[in-house]
C-alpha positions as CSV (number, residue, x, y, z in Angstrom):
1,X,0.0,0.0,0.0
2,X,2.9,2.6,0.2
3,X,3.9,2.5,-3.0
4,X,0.2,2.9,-4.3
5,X,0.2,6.2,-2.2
6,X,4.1,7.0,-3.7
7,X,2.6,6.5,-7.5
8,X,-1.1,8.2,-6.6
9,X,0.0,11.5,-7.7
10,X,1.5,10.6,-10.2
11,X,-1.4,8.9,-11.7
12,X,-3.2,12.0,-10.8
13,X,-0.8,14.5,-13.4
14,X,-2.2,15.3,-16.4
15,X,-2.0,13.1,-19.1
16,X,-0.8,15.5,-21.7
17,X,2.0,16.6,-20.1
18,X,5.3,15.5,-21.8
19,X,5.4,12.5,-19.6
20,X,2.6,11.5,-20.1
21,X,3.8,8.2,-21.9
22,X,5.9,7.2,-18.8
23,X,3.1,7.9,-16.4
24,X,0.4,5.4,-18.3
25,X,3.5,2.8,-18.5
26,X,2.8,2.3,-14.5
27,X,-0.1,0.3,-14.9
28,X,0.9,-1.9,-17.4
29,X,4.5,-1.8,-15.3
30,X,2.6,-3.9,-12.2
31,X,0.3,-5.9,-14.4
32,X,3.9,-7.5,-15.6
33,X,5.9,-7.0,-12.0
34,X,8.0,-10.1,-11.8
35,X,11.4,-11.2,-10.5
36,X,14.4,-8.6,-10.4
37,X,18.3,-8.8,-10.4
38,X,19.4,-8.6,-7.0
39,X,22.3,-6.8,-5.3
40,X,24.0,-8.4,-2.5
41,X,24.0,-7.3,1.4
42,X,27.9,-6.7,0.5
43,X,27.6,-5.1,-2.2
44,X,29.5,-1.6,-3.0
45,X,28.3,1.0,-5.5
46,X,30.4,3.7,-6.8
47,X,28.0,6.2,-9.1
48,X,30.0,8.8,-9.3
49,X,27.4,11.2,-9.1
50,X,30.0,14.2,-7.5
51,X,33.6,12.2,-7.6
52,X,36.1,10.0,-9.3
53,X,35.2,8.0,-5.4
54,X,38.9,7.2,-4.7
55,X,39.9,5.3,-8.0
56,X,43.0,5.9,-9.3
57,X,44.6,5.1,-12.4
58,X,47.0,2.2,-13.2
59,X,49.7,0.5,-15.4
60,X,48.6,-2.8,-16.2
61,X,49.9,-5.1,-19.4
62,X,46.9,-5.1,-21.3
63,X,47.3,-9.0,-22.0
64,X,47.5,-9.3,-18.3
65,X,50.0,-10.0,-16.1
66,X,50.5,-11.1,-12.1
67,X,50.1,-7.7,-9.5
68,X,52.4,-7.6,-6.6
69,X,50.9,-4.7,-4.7
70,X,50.1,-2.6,-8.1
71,X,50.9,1.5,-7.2
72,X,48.6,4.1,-8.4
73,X,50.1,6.5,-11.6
74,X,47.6,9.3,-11.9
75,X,44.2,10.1,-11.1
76,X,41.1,10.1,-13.4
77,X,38.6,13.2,-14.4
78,X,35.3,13.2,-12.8
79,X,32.7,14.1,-15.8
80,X,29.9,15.9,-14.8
81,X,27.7,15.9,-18.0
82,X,28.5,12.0,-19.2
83,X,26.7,9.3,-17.5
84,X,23.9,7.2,-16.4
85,X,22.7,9.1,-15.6
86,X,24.8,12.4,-15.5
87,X,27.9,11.9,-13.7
88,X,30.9,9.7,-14.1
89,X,34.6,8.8,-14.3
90,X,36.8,10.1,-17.5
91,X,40.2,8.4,-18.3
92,X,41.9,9.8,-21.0
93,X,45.5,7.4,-22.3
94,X,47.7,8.6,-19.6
95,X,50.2,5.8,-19.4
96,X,51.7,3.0,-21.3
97,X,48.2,0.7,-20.3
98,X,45.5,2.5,-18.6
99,X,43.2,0.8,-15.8
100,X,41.0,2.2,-13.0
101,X,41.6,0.6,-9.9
102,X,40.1,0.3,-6.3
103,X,42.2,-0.9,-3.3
104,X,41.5,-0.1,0.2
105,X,37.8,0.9,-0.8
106,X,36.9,-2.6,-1.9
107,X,39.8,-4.9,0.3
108,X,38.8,-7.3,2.6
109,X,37.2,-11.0,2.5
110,X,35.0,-11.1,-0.4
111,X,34.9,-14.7,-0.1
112,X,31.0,-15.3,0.5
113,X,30.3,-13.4,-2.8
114,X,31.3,-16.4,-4.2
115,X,29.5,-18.2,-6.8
116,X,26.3,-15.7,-6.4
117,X,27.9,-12.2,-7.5
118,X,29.3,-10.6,-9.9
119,X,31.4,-7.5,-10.7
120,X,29.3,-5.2,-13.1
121,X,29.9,-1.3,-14.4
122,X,28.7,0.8,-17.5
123,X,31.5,1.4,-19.7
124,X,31.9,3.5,-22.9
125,X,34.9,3.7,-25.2
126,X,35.8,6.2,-28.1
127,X,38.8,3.9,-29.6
128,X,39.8,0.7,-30.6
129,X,42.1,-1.1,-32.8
130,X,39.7,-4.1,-32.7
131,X,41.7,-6.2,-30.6
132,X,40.7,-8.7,-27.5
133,X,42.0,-7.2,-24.4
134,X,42.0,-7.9,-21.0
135,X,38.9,-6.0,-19.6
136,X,38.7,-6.9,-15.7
137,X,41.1,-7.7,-13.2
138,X,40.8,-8.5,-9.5
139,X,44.1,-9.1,-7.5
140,X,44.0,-10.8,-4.0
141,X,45.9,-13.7,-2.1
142,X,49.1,-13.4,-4.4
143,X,46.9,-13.8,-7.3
144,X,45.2,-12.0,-10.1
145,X,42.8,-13.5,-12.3
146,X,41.6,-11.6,-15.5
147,X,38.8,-11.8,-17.3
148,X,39.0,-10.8,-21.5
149,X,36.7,-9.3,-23.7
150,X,35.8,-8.8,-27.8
151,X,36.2,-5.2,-29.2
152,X,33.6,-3.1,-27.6
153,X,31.3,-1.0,-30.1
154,X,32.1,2.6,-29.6
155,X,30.3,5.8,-28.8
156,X,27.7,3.9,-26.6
157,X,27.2,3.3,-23.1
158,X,27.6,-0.5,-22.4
159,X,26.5,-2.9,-19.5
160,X,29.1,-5.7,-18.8
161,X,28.8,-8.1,-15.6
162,X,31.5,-10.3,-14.8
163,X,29.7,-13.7,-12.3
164,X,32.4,-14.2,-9.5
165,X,32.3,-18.0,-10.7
166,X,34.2,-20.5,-12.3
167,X,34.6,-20.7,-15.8
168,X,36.1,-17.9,-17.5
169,X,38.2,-16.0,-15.2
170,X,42.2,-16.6,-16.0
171,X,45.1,-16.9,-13.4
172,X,47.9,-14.8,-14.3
173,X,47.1,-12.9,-17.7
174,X,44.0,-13.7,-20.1
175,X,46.1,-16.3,-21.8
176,X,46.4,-18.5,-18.2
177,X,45.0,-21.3,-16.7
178,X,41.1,-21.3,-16.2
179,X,40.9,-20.1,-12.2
180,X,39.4,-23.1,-10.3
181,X,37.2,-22.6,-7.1
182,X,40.2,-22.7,-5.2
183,X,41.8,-20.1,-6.9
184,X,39.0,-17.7,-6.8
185,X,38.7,-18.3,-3.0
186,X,42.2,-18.0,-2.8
187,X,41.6,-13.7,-4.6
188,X,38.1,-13.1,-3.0
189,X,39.2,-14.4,0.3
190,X,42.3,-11.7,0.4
191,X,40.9,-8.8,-1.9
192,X,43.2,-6.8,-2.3
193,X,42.3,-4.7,-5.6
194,X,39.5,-4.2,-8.7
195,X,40.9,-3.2,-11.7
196,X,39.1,-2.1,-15.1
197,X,40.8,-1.9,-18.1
198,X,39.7,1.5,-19.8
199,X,42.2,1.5,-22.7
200,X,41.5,-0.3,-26.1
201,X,43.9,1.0,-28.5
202,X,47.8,1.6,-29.3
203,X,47.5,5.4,-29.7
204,X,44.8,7.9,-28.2
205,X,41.9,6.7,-25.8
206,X,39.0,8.3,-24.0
207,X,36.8,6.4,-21.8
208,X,33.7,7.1,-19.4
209,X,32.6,4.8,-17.1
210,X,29.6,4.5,-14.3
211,X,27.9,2.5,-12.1
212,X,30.8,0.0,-10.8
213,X,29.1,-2.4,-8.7
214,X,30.8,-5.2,-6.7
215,X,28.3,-8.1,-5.6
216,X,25.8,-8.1,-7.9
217,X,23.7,-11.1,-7.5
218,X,24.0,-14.3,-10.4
219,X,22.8,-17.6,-10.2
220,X,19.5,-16.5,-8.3
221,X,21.4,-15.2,-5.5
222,X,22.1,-16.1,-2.1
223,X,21.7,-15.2,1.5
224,X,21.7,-10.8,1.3
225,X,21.2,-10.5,-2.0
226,X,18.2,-7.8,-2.8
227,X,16.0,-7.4,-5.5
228,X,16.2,-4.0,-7.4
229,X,18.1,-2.5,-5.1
230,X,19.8,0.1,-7.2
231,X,21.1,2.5,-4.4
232,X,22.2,0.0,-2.1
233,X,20.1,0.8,0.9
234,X,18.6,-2.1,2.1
235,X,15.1,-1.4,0.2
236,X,13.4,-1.1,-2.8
237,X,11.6,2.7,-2.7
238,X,11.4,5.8,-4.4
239,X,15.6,7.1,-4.8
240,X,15.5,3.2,-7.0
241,X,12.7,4.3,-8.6
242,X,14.7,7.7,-9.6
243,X,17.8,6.3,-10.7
244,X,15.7,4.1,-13.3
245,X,13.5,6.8,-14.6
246,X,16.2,8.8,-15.5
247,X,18.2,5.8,-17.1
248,X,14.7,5.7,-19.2
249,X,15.7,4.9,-22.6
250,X,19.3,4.3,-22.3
251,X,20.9,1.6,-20.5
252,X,23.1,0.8,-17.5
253,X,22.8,-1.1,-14.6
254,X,18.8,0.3,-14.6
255,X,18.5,-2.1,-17.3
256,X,17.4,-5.3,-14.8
257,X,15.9,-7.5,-17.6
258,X,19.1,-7.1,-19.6
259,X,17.5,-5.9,-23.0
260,X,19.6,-3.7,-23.6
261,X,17.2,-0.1,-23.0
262,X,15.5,0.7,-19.9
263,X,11.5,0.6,-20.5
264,X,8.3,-0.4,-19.2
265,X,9.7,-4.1,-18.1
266,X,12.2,-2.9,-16.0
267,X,10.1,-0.4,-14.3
268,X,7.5,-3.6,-13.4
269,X,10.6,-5.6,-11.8
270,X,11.6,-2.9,-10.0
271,X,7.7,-2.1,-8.9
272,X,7.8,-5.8,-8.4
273,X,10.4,-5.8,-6.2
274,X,9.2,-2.5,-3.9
275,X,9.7,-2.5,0.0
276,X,12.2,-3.7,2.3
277,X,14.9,-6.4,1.3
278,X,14.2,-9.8,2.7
C-alpha cells in the first residue's frame, strides 16, 4: 500500500503533459511486476554522481600480467555531464596501459560473494584497434585473475557483468589457466584490488565509465542478496525508482531485464520488487 500512495499522484498528473507516456506505463508496469536482479548485502556501489570516489589510475599489461601490490600513476577526471545518468569517471590514455583501480575501498574478504555475485559497471569507449584485451582484473591472495573481452562497439554506453564464478576468469594474464574454485577463494578471500581496463587502443583513448558495482547477485542469488536494489540501501523505494526513470531509454545497470534499453519491463521488476529487502 505505500507504493500505491508514492505513485497516486502521479497517476493523478495530467496526461498531456510530456510525460505522459511514462506515467500510463505504470499500470501496465505492475500488471507484468516479476522477479528482479538482486544486489547483494555486501555489495559496493560507486555512481560517481559528485567524484572519481577514490579510484586511481594504473599501469597494467593489457594482455594481463600477475600484481604484486600494483601502485597508483595518476588520477582520473570526474565528468559531470556524461553518464547514467549524469555523472561519471573520464580516463583519457595517460600511461603506457590505462586501468582504473580500487584498493583499500573494496579490500577485505569477499569470499562469500562467491559463486552468487558478480562484478558489473557501464563502460563507454571512443577507440579501438579491434583487438581482445583484458577487460577486468581482480588481485587478492598473491593472485590476479583476468577476465578478457571482444572489441567493444564505440560511442555507446555498455553494461558488462563479470559472475564471481568458475569458468572464464584466468590466473595470471588472459592467456592463463582457467581459475578453479580454489583459486577464486584464494583472490576473493584476500581482496586486495578491482581493476578495469579503460584503454582499447595503441595510440589515443577516452573512456567514461559509471555505475561500478561489486556483488551483484547471479545464479538466483544467495543469503543478502536484494532485489532492485539500485542505491544499495537495504530497500526497494522511491531514490530506485529515480535512478531508473532517469536511465529511461538508455541503458546501464537500470536495465534489470538485460534488454539492452530501460523501459516499461524494467520499471515492473523494480515495482515488483518494492519494500524492504528480505
Amino acid at each position: 500500500m505505500q507504493l500505491a500512495r508514492f505513485l497516486h499522484p502521479l497517476m493523478l498528473q495530467d496526461l498531456n503533459a510530456p510525460n505522459a507516456k511514462l506515467v500510463r506505463t505504470l499500470g501496465v508496469a505492475l500488471a507484468l511486476a516479476t522477479g528482479a536482479i538482486a544486489t547483494s548485502a555486501e555489495a559496493q556501489n560507486f555512481a560517481f554522481n559528485a567524484n572519481v570516489s577514490g579510484w586511481l589510475v594504473y599501469n597494467i599489461s593489457y594482455i594481463g600480467e600477475p600484481l604484486n601490490n600494483p601502485e597508483a600513476v595518476a588520477s582520473p577526471a570526474f565528468d559531470p555531464r556524461n553518464g547514467l545518468p549524469s555523472g561519471s569517471l573520464r580516463v583519457a590514455d595517460l600511461t603506457s596501459e590505462t586501468w582504473i583501480g580500487a584498493t583499500t575501498a573494496v579490500a577485505g574478504d569477499k569470499s562469500s560473494l562467491f559463486g552468487t555475485s558478480s562484478v558489473s559497471f557501464d563502460v563507454l569507449y571512443r577507440f579501438t584497434d579491434r583487438d581482445t584485451y583484458a577487460a577486468i582484473a581482480l588481485y587478492g591472495g598473491g593472485l590476479t585473475v583476468y577476465q578478457a573481452h571482444e572489441p567493444p562497439e564505440l560511442d555507446v554506453w555498455l553494461h558488462w557483468d563479470y559472475p564471481l564464478v568458475v569458468g572464464s576468469w584466468h590466473v595470471g594474464s588472459i592467456f592463463g589457466p582457467l581459475a578453479t574454485e580454489s583459486d577464486m577463494l584464494v583472490v576473493l578471500g584476500d581482496l586486495q584490488g578491482v581493476f578495469i581496463h579503460t584503454e582499447w587502443k595503441t595510440g589515443p583513448d577516452d573512456t567514461n565509465v559509471d555505475n561500478i558495482t561489486f556483488g551483484a547477485c547471479v545464479n538466483g542469488g544467495g543469503p543478502g542478496c536484494c532485489p532492485a536494489d539500485l542505491d544499495q540501501s537495504g530497500a526497494v523505494g522511491a531514490a530506485d525508482l529515480a535512478i531508473l526513470l532517469g536511465a529511461w531509454g538508455g541503458g546501464g545497470s537500470a536495465d534489470l531485464d538485460g534488454s539492452g534499453s530501460v523501459g516499461p519491463a524494467d520499471l515492473a521488476i523494480l515495482l515488483g520488487a518494492w519494500g524492504p529487502c528480505n
